[in-house]
C-alpha positions in Angstrom: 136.7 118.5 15.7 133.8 120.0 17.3 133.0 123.8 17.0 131.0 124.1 19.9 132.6 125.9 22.4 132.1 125.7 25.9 129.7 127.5 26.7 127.6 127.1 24.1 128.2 123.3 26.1 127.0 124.5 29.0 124.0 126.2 27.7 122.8 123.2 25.8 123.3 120.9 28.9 121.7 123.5 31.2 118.7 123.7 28.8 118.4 119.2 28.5 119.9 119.1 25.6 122.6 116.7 27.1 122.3 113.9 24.9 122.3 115.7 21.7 125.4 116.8 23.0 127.0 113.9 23.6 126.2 112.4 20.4 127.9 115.1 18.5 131.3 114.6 21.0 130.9 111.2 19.9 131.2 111.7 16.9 134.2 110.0 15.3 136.2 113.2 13.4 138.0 110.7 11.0 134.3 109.6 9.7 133.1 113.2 9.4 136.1 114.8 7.9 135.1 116.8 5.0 131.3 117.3 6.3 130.0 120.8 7.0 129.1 121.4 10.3 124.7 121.4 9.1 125.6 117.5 7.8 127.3 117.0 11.3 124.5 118.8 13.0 122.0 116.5 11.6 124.1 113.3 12.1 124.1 114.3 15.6 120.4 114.8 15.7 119.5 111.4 14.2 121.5 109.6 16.8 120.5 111.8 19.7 116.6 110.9 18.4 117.3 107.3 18.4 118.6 107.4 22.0 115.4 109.3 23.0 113.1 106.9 21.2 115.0 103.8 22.6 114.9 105.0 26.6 111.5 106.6 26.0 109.8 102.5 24.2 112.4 101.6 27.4 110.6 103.4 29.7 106.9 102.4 28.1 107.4 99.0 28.5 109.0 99.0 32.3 105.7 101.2 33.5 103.3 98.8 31.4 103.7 96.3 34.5 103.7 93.2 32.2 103.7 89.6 33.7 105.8 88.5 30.8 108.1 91.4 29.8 110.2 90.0 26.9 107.0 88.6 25.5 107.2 89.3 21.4 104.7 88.4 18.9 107.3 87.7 17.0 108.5 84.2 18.5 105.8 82.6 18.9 105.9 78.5 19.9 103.9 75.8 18.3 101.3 78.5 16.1 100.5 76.0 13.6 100.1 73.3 16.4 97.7 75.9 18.5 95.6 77.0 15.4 96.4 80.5 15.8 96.6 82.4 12.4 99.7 84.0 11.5 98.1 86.8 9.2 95.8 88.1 12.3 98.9 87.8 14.7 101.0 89.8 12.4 97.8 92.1 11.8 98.0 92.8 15.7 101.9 93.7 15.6 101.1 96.4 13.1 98.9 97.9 16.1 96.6 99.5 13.2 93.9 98.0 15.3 94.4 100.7 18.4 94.3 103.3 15.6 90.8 102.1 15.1 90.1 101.5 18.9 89.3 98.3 18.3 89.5 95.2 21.4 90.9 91.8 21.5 90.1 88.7 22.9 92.7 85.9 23.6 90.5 82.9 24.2 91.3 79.8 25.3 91.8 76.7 27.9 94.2 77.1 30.9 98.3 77.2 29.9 97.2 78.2 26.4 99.3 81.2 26.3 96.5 84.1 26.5 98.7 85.7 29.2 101.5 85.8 26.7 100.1 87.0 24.0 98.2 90.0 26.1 101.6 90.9 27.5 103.3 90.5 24.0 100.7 93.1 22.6 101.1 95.1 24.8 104.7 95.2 24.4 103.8 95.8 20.7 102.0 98.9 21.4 104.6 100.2 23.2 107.1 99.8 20.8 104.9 101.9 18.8 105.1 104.3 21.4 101.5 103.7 23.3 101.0 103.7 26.5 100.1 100.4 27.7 99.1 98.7 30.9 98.8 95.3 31.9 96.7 94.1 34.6 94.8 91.1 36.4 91.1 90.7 37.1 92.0 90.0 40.5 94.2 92.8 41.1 91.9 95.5 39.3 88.8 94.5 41.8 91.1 94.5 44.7 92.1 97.8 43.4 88.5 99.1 43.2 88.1 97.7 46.9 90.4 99.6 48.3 90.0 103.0 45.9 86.1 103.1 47.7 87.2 103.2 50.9 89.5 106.4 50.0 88.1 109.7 49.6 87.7 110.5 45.9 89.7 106.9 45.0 86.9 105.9 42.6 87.0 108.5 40.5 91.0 108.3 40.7 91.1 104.6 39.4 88.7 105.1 36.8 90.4 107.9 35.5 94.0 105.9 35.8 92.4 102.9 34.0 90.6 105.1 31.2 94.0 106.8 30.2 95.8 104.1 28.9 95.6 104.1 24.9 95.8 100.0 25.5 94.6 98.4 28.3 94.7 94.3 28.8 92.8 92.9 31.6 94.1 89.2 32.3 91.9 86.5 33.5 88.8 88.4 32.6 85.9 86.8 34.2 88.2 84.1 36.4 85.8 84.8 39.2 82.2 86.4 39.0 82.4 90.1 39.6 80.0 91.5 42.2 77.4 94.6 41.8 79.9 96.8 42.3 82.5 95.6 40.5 80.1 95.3 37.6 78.9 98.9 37.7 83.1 99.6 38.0 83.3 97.6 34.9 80.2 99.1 32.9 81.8 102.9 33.4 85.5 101.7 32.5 84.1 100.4 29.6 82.1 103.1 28.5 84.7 105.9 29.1 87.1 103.8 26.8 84.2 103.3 24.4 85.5 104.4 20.9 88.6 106.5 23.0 91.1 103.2 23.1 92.1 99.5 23.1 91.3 96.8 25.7 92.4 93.4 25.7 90.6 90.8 27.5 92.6 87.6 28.1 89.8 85.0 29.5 89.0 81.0 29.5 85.5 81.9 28.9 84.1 81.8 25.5 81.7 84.9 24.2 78.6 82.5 24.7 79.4 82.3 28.6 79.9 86.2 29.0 76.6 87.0 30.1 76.3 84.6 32.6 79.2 85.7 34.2 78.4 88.9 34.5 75.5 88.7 35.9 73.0 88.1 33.5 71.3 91.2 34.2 71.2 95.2 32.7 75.1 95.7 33.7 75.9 92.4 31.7 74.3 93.7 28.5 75.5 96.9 28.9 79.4 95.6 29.3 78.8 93.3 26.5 77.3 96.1 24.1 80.4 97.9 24.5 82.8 95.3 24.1 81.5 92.7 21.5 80.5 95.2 18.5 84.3 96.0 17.7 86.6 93.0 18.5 89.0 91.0 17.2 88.6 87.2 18.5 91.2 84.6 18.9 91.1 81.6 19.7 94.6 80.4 21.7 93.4 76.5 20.9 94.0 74.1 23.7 97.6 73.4 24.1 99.2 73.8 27.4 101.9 76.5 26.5 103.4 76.0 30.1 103.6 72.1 29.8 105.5 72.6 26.7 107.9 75.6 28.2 108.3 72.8 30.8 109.7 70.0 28.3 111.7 72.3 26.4 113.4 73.3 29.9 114.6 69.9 31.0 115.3 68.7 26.9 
């Protein structure tokens, strides 16, 4: 039986402590009998921990915005058939690479699964308790669009975009970025420069970078920052989506 009173109850629920609570009410007296209340304490604590480390990876993943939120590195279709490597997916997974604030590139033709994989990183990362974000080329230029027409917005989205310990940007390079969004580029880049993690999910291969962007200063200056400290894969040239398609109607 418990030996908390009430009181002591009310303290600990006025102070936030409710879940630690409610995991030592829950605890089932015929399983402790015979503990002293420090071993009951701590039994109380571990499950009250795994409650806040479940709702807080919860929480992580819900704000990270991803396309594909049940993506998992671990269930991946067809990896032999795509030519992805095993031993560099499972490398990612460990997330040692945002520990080192290292980038990644998912590569590859359309329906190849980059999308997937950038979501299911990020998911990773979360998992290990990072805050992620996931976000489309299109969507982050519209968003720098609109943030110059607001007093101060600039500085606000750069900040926003600069504080996430992983960042994936989706459809990198889809469309050719203008002057401006180039120069938005260049200082997102370089505030995140040896800070944190971006992931690029493009169908452009490194050669075609450049071009892209420009082909002038701002291009070399994005790529210095970006190419130095990567991890590249290539997601092959199966359509992920055709498949998803045939394994749907089978």
């Amino acid at each position: 039986m418990s030996r908390i009173d009430i009181e002591t109850k009310r303290k600990l629920r006025e102070m936030g402590a409710t879940t630690l609570l409610d995991a030592f009410d829950a605890q089932d007296d015929t399983l402790t009998l015979g503990l002293a209340f420090e071993e009951k304490l701590k039994l109380a604590v571990d499950d009250a921990h795994s409650v806040f480390t479940q709702t807080k990876v919860e929480g992580l993943i819900r704000r990270a915005n991803l396309r594909y939120p049940n993506a998992d590195l671990r269930r991946l279709d067809l990896v032999e058939e795509r030519g992805l490597d095993r031993s560099i997916i499972a490398g990612l997974g460990t997330c040692s690479f945002i520990d080192r604030q290292q980038n990644v590139v998912f590569q590859g033709f359309t329906g190849s699964g980059k999308s997937y994989l950038g979501c299911a990183l990020a998911k990773a990362g979360c998992l290990h308790r990072v805050r992620a974000h996931y976000i489309r080329m299109p969507e982050l230029e519209e968003a720098w669009q609109l943030a110059r027409d607001k007093p101060a917005g600039t500085t606000k989205l750069l900040n926003k975009y600069a504080a996430f310990t992983l960042l994936v940007i989706d459809e990198w390079l889809l469309d050719e970025p203008d002057e401006s969004t180039r120069s938005m580029l260049l200082e997102l880049l370089e505030r995140r420069y040896d800070q944190a993690s971006t992931v690029f999910c493009t169908q452009y291969a490194k050669r075609d970078w450049h071009q892209r962007l420009g082909s002038g200063v701002h291009a070399d200056a994005i790529m210095d920052r970006i190419v130095h400290n990567t991890i590249w894969v290539e997601t092959g040239g199966h359509n992920m989506r055709e498949h998803t398609a045939g394994q749907v109607k089978a």
